[in-house]
Kinemage of the C-alpha trace (Angstrom):
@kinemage 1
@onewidth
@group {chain A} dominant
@subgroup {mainchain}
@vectorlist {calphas} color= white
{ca unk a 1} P 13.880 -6.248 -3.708
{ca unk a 2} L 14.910 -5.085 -0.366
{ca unk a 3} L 14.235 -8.245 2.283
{ca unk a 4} L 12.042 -7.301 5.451
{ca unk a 5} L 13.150 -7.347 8.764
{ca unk a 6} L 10.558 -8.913 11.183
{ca unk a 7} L 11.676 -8.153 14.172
{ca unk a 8} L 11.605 -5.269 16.932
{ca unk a 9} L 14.063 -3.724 15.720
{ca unk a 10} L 11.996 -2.639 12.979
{ca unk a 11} L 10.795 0.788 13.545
{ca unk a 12} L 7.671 -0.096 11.409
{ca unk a 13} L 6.587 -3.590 13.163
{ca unk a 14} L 7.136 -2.053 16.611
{ca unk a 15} L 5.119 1.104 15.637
{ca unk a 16} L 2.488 -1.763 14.634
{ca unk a 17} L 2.966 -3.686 18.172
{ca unk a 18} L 2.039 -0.793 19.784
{ca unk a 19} L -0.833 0.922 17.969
{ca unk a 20} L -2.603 -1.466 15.672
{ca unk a 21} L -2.734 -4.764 17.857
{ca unk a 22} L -4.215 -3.259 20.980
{ca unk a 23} L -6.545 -1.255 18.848
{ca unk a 24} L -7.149 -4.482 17.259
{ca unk a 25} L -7.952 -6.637 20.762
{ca unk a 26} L -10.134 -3.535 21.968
{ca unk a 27} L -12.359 -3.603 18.912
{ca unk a 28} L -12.442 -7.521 19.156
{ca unk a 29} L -13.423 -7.508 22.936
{ca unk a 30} L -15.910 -4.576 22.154
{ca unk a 31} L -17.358 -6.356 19.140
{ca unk a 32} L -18.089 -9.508 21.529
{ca unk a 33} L -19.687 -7.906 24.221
{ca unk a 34} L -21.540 -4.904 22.808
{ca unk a 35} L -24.617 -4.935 20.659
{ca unk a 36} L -24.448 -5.371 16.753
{ca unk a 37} L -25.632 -1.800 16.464
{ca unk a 38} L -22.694 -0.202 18.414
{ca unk a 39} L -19.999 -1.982 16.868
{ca unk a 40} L -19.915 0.141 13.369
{ca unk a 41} L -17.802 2.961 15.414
{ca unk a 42} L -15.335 0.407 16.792
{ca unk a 43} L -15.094 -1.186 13.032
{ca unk a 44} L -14.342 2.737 11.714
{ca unk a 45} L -11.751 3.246 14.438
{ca unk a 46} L -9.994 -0.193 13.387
{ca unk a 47} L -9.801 0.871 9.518
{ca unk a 48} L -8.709 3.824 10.273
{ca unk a 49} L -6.016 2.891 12.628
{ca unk a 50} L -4.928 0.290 9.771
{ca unk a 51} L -5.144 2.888 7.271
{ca unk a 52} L -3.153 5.289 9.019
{ca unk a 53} L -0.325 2.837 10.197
{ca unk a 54} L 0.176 1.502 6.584
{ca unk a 55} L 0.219 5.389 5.308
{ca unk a 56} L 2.817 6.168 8.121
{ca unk a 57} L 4.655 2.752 7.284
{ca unk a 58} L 4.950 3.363 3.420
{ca unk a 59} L 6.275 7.531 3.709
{ca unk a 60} L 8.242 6.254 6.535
{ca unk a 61} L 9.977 3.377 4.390
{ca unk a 62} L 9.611 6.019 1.675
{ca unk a 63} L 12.195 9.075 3.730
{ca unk a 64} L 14.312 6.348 4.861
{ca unk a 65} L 15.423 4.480 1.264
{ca unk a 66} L 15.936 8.457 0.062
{ca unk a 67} L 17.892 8.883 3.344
{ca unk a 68} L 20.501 6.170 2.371
């Protein structure tokens, strides 16, 4: 098992840094200060942001084991 490197010199935690966790703080800020009924949108565009990082993350680790 290959160990994991938490630290920014990971391609795939930086990537997160800079995508997920502001996307993450907007929806949380959003959630808290709009009404229940608008925050379904801004709980879709979190999953999906998720969603796509962890798709990116796994070809990503995916081209770079086949790459060594």
């Amino acid at each position: 098992m290959e160990r994991f490197d938490m630290s920014f010199n990971n391609k795939i935690i930086k990537v997160w840094f800079l995508t997920v966790l502001p996307v993450l703080i907007l929806s949380i800020v959003f959630t808290l200060l709009l009404p229940i009924e608008k925050t379904f949108f801004i709980r879709v565009i979190l999953i999906v942001t998720v969603v796509s990082h962890w798709i990116w993350a796994i070809i990503y680790s995916k081209k770079r084991v086949r790459h060594n």
